[in-house]
Backbone and ligand atoms as CSV (ligand in chain L), in Angstrom:
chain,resi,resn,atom,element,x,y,z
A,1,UNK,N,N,65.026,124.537,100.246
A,1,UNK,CA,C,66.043,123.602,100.759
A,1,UNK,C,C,66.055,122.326,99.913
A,2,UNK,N,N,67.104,121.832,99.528
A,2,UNK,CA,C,67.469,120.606,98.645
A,2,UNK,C,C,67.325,119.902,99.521
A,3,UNK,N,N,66.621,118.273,99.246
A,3,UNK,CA,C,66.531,117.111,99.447
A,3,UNK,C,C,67.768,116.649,100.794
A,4,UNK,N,N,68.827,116.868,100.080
A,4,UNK,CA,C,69.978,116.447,100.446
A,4,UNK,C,C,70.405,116.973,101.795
A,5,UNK,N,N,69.862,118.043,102.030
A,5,UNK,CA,C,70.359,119.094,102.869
A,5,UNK,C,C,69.023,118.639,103.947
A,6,UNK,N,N,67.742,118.639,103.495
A,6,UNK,CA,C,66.914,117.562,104.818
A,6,UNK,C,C,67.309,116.535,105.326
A,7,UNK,N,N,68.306,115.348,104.637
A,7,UNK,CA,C,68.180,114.591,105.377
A,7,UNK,C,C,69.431,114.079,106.031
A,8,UNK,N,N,69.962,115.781,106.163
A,8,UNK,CA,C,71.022,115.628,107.005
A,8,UNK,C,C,70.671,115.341,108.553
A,9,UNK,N,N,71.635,114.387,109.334
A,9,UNK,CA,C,71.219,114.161,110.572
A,9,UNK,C,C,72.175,115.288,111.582
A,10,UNK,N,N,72.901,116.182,110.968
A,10,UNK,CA,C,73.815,116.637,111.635
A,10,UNK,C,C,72.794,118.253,111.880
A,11,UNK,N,N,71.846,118.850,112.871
A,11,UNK,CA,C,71.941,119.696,112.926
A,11,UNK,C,C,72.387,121.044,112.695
A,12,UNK,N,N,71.472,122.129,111.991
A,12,UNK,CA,C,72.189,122.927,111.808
A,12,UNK,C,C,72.961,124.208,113.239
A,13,UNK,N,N,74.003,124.625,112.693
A,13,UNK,CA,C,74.219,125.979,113.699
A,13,UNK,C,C,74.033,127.029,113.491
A,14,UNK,N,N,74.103,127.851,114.058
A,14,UNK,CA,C,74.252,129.563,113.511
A,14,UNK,C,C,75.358,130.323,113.266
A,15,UNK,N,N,76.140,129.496,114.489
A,15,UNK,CA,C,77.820,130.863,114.043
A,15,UNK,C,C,78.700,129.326,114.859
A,16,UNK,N,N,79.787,129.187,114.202
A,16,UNK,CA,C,80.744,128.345,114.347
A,16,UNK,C,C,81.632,127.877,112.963
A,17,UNK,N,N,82.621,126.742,113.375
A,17,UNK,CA,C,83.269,126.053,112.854
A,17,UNK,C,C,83.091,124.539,112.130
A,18,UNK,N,N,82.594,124.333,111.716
A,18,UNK,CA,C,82.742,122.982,111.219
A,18,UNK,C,C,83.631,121.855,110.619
A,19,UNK,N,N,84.481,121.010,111.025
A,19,UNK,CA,C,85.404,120.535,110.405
A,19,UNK,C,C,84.990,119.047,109.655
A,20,UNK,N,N,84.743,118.881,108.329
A,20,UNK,CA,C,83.543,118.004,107.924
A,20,UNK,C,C,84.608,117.680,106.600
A,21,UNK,N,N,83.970,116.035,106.545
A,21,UNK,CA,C,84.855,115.165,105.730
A,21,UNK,C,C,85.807,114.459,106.497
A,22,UNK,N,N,85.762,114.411,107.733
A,22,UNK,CA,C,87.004,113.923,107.971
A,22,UNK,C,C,86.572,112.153,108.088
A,23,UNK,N,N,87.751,111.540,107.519
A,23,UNK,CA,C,87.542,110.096,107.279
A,23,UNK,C,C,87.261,109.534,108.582
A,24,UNK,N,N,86.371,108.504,108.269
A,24,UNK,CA,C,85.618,107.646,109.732
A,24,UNK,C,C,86.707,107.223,110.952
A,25,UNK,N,N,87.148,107.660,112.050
A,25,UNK,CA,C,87.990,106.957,113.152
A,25,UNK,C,C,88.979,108.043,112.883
A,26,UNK,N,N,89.282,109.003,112.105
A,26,UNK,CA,C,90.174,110.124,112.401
A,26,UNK,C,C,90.080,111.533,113.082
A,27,UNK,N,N,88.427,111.351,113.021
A,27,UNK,CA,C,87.972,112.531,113.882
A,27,UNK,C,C,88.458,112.815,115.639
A,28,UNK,N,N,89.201,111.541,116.209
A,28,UNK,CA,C,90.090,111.590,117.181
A,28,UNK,C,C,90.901,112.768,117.493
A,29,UNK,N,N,91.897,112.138,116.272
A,29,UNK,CA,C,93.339,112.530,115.752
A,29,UNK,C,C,93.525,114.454,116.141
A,30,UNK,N,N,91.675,114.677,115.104
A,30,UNK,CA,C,91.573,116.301,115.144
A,30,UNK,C,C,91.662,116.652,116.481
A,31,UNK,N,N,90.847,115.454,117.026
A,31,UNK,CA,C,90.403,116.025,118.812
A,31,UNK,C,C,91.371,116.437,119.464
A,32,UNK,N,N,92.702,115.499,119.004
A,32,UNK,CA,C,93.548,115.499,119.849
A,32,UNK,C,C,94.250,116.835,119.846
A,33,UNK,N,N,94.680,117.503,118.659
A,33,UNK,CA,C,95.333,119.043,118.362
A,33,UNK,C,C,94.834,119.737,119.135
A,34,UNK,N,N,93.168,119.605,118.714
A,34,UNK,CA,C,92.394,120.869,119.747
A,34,UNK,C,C,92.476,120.613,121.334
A,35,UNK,N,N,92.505,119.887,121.724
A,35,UNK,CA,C,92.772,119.578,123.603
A,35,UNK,C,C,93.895,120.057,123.218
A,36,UNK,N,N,94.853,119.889,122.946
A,36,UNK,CA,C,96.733,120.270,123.117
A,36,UNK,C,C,96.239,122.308,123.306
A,37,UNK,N,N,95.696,122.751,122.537
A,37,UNK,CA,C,95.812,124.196,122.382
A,37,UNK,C,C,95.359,124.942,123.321
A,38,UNK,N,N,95.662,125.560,123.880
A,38,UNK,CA,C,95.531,126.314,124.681
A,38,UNK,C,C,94.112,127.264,124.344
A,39,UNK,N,N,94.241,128.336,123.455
A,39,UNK,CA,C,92.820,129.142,123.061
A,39,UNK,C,C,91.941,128.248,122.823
A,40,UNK,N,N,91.873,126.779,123.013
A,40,UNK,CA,C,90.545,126.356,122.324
A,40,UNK,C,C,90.139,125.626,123.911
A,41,UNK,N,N,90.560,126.438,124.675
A,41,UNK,CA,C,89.695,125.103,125.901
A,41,UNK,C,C,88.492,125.610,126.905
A,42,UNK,N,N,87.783,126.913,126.248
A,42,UNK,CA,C,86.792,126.864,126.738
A,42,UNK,C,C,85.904,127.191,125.359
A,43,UNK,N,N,86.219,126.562,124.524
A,43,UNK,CA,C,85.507,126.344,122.902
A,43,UNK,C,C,84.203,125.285,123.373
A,44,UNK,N,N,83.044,125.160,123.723
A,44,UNK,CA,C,82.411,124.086,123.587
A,44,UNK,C,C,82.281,123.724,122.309
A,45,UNK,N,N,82.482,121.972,121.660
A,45,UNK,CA,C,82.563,121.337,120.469
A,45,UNK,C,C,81.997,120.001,120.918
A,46,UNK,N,N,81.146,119.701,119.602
A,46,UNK,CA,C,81.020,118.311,119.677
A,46,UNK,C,C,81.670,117.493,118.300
A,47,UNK,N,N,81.761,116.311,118.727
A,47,UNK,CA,C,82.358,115.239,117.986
A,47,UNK,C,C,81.132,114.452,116.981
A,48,UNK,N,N,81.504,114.230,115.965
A,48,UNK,CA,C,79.814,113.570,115.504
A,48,UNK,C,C,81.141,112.180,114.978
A,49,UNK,N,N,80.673,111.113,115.178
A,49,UNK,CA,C,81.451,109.675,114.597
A,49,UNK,C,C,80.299,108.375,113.465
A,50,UNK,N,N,81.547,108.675,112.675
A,50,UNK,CA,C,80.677,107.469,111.941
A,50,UNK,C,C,79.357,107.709,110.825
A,51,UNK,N,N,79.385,109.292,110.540
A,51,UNK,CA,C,78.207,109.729,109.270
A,51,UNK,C,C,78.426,108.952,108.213
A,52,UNK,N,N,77.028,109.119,107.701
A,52,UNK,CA,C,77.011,108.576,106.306
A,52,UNK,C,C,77.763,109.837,105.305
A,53,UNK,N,N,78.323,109.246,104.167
A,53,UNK,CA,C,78.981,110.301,103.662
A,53,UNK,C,C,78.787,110.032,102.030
A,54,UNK,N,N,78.285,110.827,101.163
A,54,UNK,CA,C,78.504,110.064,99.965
A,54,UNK,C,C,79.897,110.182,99.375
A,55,UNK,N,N,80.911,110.759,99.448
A,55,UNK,CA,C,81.997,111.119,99.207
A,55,UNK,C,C,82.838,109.818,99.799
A,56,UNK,N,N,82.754,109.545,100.938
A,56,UNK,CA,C,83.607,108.926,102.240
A,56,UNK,C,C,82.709,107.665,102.609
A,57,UNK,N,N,81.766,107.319,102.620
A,57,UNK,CA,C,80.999,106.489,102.651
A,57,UNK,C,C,80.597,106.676,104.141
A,58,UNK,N,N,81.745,106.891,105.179
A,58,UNK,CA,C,81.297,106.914,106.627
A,58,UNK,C,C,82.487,108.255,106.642
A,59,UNK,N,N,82.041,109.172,107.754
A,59,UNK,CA,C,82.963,109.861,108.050
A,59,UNK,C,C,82.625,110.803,109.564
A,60,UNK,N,N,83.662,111.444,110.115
A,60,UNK,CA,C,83.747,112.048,111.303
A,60,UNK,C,C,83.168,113.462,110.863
A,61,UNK,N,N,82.711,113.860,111.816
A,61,UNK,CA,C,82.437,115.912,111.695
A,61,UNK,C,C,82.843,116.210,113.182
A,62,UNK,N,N,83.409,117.226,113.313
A,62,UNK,CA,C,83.124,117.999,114.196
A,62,UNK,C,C,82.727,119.602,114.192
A,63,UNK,N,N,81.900,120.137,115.387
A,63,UNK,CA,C,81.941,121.091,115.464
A,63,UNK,C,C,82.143,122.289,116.345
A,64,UNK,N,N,82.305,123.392,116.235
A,64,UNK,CA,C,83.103,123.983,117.052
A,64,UNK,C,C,82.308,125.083,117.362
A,65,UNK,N,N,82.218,126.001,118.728
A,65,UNK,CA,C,81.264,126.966,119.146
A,65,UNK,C,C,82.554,128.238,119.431
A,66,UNK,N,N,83.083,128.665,117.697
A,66,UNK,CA,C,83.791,129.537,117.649
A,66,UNK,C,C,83.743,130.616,116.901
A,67,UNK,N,N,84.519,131.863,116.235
A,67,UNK,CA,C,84.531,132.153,115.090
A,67,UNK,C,C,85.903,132.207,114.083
A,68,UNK,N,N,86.724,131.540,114.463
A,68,UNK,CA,C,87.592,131.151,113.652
A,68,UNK,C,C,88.915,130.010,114.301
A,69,UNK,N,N,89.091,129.626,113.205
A,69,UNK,CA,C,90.296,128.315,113.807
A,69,UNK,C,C,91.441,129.460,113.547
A,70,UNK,N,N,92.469,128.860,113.997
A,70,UNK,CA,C,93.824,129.598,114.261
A,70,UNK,C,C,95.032,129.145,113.221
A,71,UNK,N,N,95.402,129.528,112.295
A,71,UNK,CA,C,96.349,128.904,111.669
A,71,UNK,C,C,96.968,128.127,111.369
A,72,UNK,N,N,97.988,128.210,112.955
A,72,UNK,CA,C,98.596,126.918,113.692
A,72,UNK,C,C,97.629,125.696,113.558
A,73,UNK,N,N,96.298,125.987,113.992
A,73,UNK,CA,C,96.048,124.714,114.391
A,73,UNK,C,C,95.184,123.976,112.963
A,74,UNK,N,N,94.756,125.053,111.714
A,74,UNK,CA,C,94.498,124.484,110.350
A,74,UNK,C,C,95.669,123.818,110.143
A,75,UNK,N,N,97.290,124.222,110.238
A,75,UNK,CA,C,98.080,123.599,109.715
A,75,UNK,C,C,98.259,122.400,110.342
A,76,UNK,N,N,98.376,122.466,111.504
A,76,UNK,CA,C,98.621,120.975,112.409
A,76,UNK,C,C,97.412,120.048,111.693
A,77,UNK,N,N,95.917,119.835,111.621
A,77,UNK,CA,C,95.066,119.443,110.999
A,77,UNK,C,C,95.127,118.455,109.447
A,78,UNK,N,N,96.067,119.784,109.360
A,78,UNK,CA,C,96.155,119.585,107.286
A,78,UNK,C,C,97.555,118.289,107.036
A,79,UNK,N,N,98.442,118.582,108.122
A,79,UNK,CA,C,99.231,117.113,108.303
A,79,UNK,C,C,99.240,116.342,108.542
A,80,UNK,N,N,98.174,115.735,109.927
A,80,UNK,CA,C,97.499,115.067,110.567
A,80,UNK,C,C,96.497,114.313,109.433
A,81,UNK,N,N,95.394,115.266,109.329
A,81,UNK,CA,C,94.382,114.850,108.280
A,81,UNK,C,C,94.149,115.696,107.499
A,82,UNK,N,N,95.098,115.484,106.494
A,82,UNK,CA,C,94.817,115.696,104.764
A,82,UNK,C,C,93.764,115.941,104.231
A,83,UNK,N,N,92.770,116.834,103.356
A,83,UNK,CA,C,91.605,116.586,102.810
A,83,UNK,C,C,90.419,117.230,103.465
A,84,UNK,N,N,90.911,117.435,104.771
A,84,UNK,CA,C,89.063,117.483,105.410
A,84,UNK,C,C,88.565,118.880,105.293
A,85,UNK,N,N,86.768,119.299,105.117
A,85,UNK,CA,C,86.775,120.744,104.793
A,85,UNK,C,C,86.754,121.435,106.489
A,86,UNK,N,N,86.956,122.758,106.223
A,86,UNK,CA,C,86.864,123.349,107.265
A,86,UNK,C,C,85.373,124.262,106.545
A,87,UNK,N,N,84.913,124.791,107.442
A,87,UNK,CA,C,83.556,125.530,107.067
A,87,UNK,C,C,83.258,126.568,108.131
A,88,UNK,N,N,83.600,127.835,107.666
A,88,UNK,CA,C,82.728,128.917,108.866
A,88,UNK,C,C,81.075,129.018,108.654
A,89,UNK,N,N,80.378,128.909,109.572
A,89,UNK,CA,C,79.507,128.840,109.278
A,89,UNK,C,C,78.788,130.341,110.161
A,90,UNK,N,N,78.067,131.425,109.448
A,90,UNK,CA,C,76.963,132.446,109.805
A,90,UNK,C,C,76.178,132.227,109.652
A,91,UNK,N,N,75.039,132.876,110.427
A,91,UNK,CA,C,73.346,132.776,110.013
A,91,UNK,C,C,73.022,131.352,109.873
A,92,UNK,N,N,73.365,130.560,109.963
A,92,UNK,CA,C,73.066,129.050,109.963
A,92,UNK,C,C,73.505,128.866,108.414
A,93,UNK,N,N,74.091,129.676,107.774
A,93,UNK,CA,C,74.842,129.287,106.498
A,93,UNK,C,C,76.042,129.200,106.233
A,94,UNK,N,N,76.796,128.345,105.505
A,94,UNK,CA,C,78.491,128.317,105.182
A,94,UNK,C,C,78.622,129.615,104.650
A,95,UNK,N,N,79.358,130.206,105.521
A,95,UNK,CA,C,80.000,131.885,105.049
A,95,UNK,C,C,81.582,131.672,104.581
A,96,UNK,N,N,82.277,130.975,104.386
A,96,UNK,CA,C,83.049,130.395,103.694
A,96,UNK,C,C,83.951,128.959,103.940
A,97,UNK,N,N,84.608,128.349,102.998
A,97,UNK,CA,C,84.646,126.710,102.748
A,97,UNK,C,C,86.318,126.556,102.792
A,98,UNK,N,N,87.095,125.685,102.746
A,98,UNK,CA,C,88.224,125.548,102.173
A,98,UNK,C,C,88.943,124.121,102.973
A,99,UNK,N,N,89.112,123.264,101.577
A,99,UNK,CA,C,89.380,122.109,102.119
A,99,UNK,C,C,91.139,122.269,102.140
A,100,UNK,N,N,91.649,121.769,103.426
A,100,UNK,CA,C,93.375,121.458,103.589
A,100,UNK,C,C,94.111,120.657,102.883
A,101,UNK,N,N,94.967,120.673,102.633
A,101,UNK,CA,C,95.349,120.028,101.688
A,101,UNK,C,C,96.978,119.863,102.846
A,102,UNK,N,N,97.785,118.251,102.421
A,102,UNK,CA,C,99.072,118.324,103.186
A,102,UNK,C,C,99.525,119.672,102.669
A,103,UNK,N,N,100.284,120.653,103.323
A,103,UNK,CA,C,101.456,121.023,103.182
A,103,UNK,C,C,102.637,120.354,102.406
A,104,UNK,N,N,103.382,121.320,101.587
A,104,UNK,CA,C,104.688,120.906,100.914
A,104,UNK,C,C,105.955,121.132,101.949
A,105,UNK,N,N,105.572,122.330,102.595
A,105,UNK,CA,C,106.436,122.665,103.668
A,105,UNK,C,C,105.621,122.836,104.788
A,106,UNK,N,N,106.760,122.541,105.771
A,106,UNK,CA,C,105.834,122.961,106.767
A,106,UNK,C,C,107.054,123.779,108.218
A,107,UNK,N,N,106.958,124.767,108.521
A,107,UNK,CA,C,107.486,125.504,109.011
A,107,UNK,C,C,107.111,126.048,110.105
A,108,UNK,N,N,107.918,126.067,111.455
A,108,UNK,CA,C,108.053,126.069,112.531
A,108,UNK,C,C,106.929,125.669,113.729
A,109,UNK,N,N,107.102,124.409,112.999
A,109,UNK,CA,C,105.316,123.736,114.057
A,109,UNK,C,C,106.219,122.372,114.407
A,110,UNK,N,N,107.440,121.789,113.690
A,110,UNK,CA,C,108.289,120.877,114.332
A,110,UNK,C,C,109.548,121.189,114.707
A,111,UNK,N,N,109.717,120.122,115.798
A,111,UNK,CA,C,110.623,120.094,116.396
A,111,UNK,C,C,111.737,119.273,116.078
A,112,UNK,N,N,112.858,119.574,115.226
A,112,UNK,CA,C,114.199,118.929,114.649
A,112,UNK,C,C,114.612,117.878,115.652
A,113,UNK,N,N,115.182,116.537,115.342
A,113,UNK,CA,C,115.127,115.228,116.465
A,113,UNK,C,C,116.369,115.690,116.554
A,114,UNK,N,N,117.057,116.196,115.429
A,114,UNK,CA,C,118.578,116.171,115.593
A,114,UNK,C,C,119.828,117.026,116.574
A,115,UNK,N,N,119.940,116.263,117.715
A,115,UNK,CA,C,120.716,117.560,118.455
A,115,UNK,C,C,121.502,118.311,118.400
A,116,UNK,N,N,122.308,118.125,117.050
A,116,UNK,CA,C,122.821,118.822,116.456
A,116,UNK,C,C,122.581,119.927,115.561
A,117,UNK,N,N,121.363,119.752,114.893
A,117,UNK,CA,C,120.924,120.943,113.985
A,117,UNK,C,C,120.612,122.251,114.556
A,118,UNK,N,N,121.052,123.149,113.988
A,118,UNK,CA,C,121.040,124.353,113.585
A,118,UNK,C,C,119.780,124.747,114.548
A,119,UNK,N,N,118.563,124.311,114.391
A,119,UNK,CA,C,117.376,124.619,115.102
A,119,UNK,C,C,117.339,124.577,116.411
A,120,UNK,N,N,117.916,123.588,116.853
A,120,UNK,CA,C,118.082,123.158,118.244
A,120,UNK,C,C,119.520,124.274,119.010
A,121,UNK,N,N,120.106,124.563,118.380
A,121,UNK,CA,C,121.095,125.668,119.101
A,121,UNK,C,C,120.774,126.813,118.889
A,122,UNK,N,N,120.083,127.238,117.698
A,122,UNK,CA,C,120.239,128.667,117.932
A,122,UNK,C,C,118.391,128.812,117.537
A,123,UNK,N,N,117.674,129.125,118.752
A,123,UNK,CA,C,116.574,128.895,119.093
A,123,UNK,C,C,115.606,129.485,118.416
A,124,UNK,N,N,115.994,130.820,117.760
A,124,UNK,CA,C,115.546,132.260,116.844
A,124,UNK,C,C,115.128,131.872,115.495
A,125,UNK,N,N,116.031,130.428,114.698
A,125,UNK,CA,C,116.277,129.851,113.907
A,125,UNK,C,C,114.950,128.834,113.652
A,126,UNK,N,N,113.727,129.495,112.552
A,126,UNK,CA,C,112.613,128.428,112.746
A,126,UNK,C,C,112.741,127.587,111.907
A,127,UNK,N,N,111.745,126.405,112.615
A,127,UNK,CA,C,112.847,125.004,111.736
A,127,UNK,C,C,111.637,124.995,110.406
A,128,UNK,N,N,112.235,124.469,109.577
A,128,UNK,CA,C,111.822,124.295,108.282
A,128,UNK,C,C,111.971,122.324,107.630
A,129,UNK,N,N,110.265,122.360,107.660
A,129,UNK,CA,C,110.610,120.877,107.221
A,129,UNK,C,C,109.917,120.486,105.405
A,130,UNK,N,N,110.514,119.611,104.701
A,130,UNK,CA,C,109.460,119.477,103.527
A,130,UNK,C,C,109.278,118.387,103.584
A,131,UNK,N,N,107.876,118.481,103.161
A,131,UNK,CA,C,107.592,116.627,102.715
A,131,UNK,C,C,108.106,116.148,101.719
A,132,UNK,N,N,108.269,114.587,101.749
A,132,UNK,CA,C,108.722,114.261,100.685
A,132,UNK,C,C,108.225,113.239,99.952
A,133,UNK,N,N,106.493,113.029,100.324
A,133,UNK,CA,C,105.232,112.766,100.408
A,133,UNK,C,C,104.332,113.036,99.923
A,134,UNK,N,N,103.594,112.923,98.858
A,134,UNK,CA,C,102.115,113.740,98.739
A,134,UNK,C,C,101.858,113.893,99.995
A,135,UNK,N,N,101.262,112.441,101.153
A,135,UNK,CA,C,100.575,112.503,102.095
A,135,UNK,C,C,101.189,113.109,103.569
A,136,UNK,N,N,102.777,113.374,103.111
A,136,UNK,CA,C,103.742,114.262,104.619
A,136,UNK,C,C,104.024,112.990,105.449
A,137,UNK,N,N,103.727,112.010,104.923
A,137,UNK,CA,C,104.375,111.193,105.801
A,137,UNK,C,C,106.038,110.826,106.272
A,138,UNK,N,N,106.718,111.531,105.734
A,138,UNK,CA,C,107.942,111.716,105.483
A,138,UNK,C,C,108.593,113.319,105.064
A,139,UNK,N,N,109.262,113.802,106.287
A,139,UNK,CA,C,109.509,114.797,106.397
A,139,UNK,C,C,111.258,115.452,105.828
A,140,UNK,N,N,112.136,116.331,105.205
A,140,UNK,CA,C,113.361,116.353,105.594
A,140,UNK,C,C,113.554,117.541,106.261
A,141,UNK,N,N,114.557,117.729,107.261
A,141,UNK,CA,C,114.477,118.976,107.387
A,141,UNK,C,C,115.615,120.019,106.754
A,142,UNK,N,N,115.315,121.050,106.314
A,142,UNK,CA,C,116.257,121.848,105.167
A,142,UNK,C,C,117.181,122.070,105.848
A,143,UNK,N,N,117.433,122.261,107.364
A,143,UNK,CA,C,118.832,122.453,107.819
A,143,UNK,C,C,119.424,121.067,107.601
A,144,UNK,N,N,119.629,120.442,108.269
A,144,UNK,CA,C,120.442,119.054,108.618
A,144,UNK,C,C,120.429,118.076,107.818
A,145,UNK,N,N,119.457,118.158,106.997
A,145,UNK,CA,C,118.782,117.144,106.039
A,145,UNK,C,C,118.753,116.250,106.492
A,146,UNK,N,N,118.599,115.577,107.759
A,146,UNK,CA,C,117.699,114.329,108.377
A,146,UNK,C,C,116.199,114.099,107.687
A,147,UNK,N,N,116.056,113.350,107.583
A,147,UNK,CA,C,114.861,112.234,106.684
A,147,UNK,C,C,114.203,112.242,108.056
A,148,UNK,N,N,112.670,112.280,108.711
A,148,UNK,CA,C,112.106,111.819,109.646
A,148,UNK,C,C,110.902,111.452,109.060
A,149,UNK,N,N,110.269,110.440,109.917
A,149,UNK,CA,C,108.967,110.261,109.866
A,149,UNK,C,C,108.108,111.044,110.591
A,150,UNK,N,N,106.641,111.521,109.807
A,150,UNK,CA,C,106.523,112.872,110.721
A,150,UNK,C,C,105.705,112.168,111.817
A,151,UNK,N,N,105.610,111.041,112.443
A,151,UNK,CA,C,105.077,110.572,113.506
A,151,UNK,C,C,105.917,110.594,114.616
A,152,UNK,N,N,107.163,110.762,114.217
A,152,UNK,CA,C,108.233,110.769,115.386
A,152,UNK,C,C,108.642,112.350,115.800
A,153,UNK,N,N,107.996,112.843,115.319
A,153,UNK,CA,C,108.610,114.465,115.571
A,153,UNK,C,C,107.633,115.125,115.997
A,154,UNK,N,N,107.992,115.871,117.386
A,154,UNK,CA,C,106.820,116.326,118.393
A,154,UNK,C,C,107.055,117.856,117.662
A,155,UNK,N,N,105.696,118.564,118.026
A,155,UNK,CA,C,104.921,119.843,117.641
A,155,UNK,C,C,106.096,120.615,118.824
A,156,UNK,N,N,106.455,121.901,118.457
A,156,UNK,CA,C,107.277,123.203,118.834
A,156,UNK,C,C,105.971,123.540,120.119
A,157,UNK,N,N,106.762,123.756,121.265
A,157,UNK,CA,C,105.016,124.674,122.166
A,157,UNK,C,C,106.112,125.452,122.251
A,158,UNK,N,N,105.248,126.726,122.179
A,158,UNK,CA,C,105.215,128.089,122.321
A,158,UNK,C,C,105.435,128.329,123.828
L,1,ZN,ZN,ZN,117.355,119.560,111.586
């Protein structure tokens, strides 16, 4: 075992999720997706706030008592918070890694503001938004071409 890896304060697991890197005070944000979801609410997870990070200097982890995150909810994550790794973890080892990155598009996880668009009448019709952002902070959507901010545009429930 490397140095580095002792003097971690974060316990290891055996089989779960790890969502690690996430910048200090955003580890919320994640919380918040996962309460919204339905399959994740008898997930026991803890929140870790405020690690030392050499990357991040301080940063959030959480972890999750699962065996895999759900698509939907990597993508919701990857718009929200940009950057952070996700980690399956077996045997008390990372069985594989992959950090999120924003989306260029992002497709049928919002809800079009416009009551007129295309999305909103004909319901079958999934809405399609692109950033126009490295960071997605600014969304258009390919039907209507309304410009939104993606803070104003609520998530599609199923
Ligand atoms: Zn639209």
């Amino acid at each position: 075992m490397k140095n580095t890896e002792q003097m971690q304060m974060i316990p290891k697991i055996e089989l779960g999720i790890v969502i690690d890197h996430i910048p200090a005070g955003q580890g919320i944000k994640i919380m918040e997706i996962i309460s919204k979801a339905e399959d994740m609410k008898d997930v026991a997870l803890s929140l870790g706030l405020n690690y030392e990070s050499q990357k991040l200097g301080r940063k959030d982890l959480i972890k999750l008592q699962m065996e895999y995150l759900s698509p939907e909810i990597i993508q919701q994550i990857s718009i929200v918070v940009p950057g952070v790794t996700i980690k399956a973890i077996k045997n008390f080892k990372v069985h594989s890694k992959v950090v999120v990155q924003s989306p260029k598009e992002i497709r049928n996880l919002l809800e079009c503001k416009n009551p007129n668009c295309i999305t909103n009448s004909e319901k079958h019709v999934e809405t399609h938004f692109t950033a126009l952002e490295e960071n997605c902070k600014r969304v258009r959507c390919e039907y209507c071409e309304r410009v939104f901010d993606l803070k104003e545009l609520h998530a599609l429930v199923d």
